[in-house]
matplotlib code that plots the C-alpha trace (Angstrom):
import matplotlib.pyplot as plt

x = [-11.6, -12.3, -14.5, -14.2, -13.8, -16.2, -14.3, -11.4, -12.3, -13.8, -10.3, -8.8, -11.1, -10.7, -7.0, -6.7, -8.9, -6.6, -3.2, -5.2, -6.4, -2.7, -1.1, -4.0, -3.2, 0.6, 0.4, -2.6, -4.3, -1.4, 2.3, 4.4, 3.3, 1.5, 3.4, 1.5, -2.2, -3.8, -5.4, -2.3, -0.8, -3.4, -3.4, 0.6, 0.6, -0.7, -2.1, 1.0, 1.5, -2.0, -1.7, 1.1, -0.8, -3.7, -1.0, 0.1, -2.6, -4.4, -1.1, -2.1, -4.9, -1.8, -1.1, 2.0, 4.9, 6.8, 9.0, 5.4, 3.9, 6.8, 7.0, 3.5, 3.9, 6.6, 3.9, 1.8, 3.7, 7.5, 6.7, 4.1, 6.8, 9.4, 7.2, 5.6, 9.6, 9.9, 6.2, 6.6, 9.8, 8.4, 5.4, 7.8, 9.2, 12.6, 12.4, 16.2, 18.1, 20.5, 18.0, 15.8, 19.0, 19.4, 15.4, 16.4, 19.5, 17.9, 15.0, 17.4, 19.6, 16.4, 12.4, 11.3, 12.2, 9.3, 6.4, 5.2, 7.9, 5.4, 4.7, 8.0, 8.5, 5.5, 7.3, 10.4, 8.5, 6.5, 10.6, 10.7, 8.1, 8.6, 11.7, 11.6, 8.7, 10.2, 13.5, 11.2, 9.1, 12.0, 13.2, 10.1, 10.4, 13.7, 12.3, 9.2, 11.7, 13.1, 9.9, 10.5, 7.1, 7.5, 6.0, 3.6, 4.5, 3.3, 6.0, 8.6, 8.1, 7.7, 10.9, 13.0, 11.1, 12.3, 15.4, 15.8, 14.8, 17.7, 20.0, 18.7, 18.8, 23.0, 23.8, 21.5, 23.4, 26.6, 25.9, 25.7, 22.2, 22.0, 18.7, 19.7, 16.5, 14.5, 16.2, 15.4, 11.9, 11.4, 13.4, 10.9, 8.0, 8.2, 7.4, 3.7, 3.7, 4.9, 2.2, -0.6, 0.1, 0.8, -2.2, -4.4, -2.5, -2.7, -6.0, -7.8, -4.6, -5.0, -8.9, -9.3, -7.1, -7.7, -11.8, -13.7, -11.1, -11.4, -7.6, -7.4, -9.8, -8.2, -4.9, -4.7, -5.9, -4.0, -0.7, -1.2, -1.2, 2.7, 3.7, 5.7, 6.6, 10.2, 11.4, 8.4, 7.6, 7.6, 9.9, 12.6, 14.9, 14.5, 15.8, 18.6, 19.7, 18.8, 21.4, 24.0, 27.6, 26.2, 26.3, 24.0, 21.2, 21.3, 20.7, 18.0, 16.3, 17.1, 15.3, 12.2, 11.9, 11.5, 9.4, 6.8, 6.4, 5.7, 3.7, 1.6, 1.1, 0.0, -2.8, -3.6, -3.8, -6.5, -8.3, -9.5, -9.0, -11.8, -14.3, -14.5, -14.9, -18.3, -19.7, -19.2, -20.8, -24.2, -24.0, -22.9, -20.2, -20.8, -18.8, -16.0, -16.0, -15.8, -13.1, -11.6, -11.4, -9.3, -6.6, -3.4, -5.0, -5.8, -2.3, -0.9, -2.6, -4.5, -1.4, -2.0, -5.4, -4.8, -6.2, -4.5, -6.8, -4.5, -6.2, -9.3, -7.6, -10.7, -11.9, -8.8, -8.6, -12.3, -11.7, -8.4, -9.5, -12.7, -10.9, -8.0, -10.5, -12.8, -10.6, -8.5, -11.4, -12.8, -9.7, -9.3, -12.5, -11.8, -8.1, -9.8, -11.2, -7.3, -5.4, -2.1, -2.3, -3.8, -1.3, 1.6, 0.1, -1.9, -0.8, -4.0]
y = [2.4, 2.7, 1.0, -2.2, -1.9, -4.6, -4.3, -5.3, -7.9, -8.9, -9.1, -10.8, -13.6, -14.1, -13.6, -16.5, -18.7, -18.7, -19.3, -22.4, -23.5, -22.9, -25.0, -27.6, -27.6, -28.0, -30.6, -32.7, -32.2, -32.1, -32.3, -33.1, -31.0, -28.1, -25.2, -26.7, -26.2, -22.8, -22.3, -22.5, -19.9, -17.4, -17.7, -17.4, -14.7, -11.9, -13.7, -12.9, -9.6, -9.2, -10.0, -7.4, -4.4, -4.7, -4.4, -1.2, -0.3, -0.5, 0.6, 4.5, 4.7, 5.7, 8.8, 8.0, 4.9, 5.7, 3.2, 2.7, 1.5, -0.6, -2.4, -3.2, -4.6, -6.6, -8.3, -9.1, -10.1, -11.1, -13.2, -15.6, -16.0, -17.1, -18.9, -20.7, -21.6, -23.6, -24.6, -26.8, -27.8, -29.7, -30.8, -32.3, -34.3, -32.1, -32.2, -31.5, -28.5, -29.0, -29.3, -26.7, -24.5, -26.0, -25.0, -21.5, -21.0, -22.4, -20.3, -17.0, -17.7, -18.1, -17.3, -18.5, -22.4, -21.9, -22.2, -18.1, -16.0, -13.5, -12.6, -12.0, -10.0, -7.8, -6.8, -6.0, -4.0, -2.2, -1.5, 0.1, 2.1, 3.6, 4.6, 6.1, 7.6, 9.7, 10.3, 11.7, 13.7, 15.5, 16.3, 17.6, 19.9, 21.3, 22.2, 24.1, 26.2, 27.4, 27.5, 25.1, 24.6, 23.9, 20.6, 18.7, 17.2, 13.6, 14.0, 15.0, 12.1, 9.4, 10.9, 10.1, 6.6, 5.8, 6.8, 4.9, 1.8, 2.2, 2.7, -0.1, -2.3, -0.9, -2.4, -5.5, -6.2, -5.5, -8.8, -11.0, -10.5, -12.9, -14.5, -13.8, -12.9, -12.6, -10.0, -11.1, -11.8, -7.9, -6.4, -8.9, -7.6, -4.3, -2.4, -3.7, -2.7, 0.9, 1.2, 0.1, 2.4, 5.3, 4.8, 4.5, 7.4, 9.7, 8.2, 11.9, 11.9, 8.9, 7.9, 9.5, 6.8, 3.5, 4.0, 1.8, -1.0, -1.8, -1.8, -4.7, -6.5, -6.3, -6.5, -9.3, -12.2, -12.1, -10.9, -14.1, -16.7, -15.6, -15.5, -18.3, -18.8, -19.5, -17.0, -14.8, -15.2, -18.1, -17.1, -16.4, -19.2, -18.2, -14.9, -15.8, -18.3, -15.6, -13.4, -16.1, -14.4, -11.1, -10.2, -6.7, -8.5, -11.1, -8.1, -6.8, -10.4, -10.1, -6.9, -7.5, -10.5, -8.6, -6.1, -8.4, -9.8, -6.6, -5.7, -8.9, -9.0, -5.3, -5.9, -8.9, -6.7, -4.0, -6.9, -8.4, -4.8, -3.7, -7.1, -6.7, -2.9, -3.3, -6.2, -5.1, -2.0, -3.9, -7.7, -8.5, -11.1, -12.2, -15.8, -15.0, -11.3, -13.5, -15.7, -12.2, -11.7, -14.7, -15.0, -15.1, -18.8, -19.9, -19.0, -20.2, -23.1, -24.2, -27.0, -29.0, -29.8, -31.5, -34.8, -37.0, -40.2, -42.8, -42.7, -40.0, -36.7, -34.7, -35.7, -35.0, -31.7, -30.5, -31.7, -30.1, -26.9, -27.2, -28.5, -25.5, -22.7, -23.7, -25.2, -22.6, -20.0, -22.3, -22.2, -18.8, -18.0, -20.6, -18.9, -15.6, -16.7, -16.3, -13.0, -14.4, -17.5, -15.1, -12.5, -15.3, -17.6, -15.2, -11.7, -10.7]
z = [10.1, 6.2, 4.9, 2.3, -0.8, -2.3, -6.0, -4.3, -2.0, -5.4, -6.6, -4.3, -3.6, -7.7, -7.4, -4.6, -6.8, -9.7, -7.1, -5.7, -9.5, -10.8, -8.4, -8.7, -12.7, -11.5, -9.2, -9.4, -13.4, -15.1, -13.5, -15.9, -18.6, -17.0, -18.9, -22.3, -20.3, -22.1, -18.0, -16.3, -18.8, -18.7, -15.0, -14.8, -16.8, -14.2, -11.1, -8.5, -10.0, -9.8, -6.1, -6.0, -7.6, -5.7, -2.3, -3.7, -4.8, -1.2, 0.3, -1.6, 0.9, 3.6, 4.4, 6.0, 5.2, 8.0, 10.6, 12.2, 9.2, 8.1, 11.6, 10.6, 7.6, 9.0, 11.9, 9.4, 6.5, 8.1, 11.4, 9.5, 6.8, 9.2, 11.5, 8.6, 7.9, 10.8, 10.8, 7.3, 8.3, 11.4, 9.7, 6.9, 9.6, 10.4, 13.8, 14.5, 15.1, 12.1, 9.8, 10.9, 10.4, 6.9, 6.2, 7.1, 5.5, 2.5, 2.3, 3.4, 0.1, -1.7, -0.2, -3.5, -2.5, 0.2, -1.5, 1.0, -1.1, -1.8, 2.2, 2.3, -0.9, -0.6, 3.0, 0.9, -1.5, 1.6, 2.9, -0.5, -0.4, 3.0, 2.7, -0.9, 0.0, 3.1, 1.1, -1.8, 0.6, 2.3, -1.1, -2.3, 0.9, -0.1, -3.5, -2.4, -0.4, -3.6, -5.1, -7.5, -9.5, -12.7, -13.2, -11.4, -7.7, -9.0, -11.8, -9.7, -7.0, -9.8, -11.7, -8.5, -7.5, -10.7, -10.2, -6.4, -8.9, -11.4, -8.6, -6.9, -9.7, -10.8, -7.0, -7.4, -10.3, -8.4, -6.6, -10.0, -9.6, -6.1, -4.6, -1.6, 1.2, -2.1, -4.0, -7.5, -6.6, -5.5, -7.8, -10.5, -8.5, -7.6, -10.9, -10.5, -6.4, -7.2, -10.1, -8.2, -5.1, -7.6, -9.5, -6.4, -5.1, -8.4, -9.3, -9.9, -12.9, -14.1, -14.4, -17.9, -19.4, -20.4, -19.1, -21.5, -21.2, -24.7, -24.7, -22.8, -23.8, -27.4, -26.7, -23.8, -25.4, -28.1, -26.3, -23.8, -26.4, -26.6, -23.2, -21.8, -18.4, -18.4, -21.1, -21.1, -24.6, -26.6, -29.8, -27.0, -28.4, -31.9, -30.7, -29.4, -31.9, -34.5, -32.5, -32.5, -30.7, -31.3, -27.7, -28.8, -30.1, -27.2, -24.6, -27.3, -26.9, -23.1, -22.8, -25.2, -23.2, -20.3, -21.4, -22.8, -19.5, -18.1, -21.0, -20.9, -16.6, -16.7, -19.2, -17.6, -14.4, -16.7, -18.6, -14.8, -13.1, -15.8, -15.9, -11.9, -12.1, -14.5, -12.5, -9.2, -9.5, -11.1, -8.9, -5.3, -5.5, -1.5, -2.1, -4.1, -1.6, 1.2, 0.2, -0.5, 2.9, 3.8, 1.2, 3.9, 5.3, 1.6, 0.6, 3.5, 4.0, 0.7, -0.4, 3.0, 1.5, -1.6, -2.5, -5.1, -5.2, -8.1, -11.4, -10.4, -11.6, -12.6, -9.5, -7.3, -9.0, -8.1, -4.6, -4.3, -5.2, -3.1, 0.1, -0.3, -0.3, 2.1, 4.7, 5.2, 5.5, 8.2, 10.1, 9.5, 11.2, 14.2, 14.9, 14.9, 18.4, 19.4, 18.5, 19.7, 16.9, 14.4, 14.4, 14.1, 12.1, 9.4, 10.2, 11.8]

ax = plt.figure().add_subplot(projection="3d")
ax.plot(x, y, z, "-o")
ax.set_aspect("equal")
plt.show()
């Protein structure tokens, strides 16, 4: 078994603090006008694709992506996804066969309105990358029998993975761009799934660039105060009103739009990437590496144990974000005792 990589573990447990602080800002500190809390926007701004890159980026350790691994990914990820389905439903009091149906159907046309999505769209992304991966790896076989050398492998293979994308995304948009078993979310997603399991995989390539972090550290802070959750940068509105019926400069608003995000999660993603990378190899981190260790039951589970006391928000919100780390860990470690419940309730 290889052994654990305490930077990342590091990561994690960091990366499952900020989900549980972000939907303590949402819910408990400040519900009604969360979007306007500077937190809540830093955190928005790269957490999940955070979460998403490190997958990958762990996912690069494989030698193979084959049916095997897939199937795997699918135990771990799919069946606590769908179990969790019906699991909330009854514990929301839909005991009855029609509505349980109705939870299903709901969450099929979109994951996203269960609160898991991302379980079920890292397994998509894992799909992805299994079978892109075998389709680029018989073509790279075809090639070397004609001998053809002339760039590098990793070029070749990240030419056509870019390629499967565009393709992908020309049929995706062939459906009027549908939610349907979490489409959007993946084709949203995947970019920073296929970077980190490329950059984990190509890391010899890549580890002269970007090595003092300086620009992150520069550029993130200042890019972040322009982000904006719904329209990925805050002048959106402007842009489009600047734009008028001109239905090119729309789609140049559309796509800047959409780029910033990108731009803004990905330095995000160094800014931390680069903090935990200096302090991990100079301090042990043994809580937040051991919370590490149990995001699936925090994720899972940390919403059940929220506290909303009338009039004591500071205090609800301390206790909330206590209660929805520890908890979970502790249940973790109880339904570890019992492989059956582990591997349907957390994918162990």
């Amino acid at each position: 078994m290889r052994e654990r990589n305490q930077m990342i573990d590091n990561l994690k447990g960091f990366a499952i603090v900020l989900v549980v602080l972000g939907h303590v800002i949402q819910t408990i500190y400040a519900p009604d006008r969360y979007d306007a809390n500077l937190a809540f926007k830093i955190i928005y701004s790269f957490h999940m694709p955070l979460f998403i890159f490190i997958s990958g980026y762990l996912s690069g350790y494989k030698e193979r992506t084959d049916f095997n691994w897939i199937r795997g990914r699918f135990l771990r990820l799919g069946i606590p996804f769908w179990f969790w389905v019906l699991l909330d439903s009854i514990i929301c009091g839909k005991w009855s066969c029609e509505e349980l149906k109705s939870s299903y159907l709901r969450v099929f046309h979109d994951p996203s309105d269960q609160g898991l999505w991302f379980l079920w769209v890292l397994f998509l992304c894992c799909v992805f990358l299994g079978v892109s991966t075998n389709i680029v790896e018989y073509v790279m076989k075809e090639l070397h029998k004609f001998r053809f050398q002339t760039i590098g492998a990793w070029t070749i293979e990240i030419s056509m993975i870019l390629l499967l994308l565009i393709s992908l995304g020309v049929v995706w948009s062939l459906t009027g761009f549908t939610s349907i078993l979490g489409l959007r979310l993946f084709c949203k997603e995947i970019v920073f799934f296929l970077a980190g399991y490329y950059i984990r995989k190509y890391k010899n390539t890549f580890s002269g660039h970007f090595r003092s972090g300086i620009f992150f550290y520069v550029l993130y802070p200042i890019c972040v105060c322009m982000w904006d959750r719904t329209h990925f940068v805050i002048f959106y509105d402007d842009m489009m009103n600047l734009a008028g019926s001109n239905i090119i400069l729309k789609i140049c608003a559309l796509g800047f739009a959409a780029v910033y995000f990108y731009f803004v999660s990905f330095l995000g993603i160094g800014f931390v990437w680069k903090i935990f990378e200096y302090i991990s190899n100079r301090i042990k981190l043994h809580i937040l590496s051991e919370v590490g260790m149990y995001t699936m039951e925090i994720y899972i589970l940390h919403l059940y144990f929220f506290i909303n006391l009338y009039g004591q928000r500071w205090l609800n919100s301390i206790l909330s974000l206590f209660f929805g780390i520890v908890i979970p860990i502790f249940i973790g470690k109880i339904f570890a005792r019992c492989k059956v419940l582990s591997k349907v309730l957390f994918g162990h």
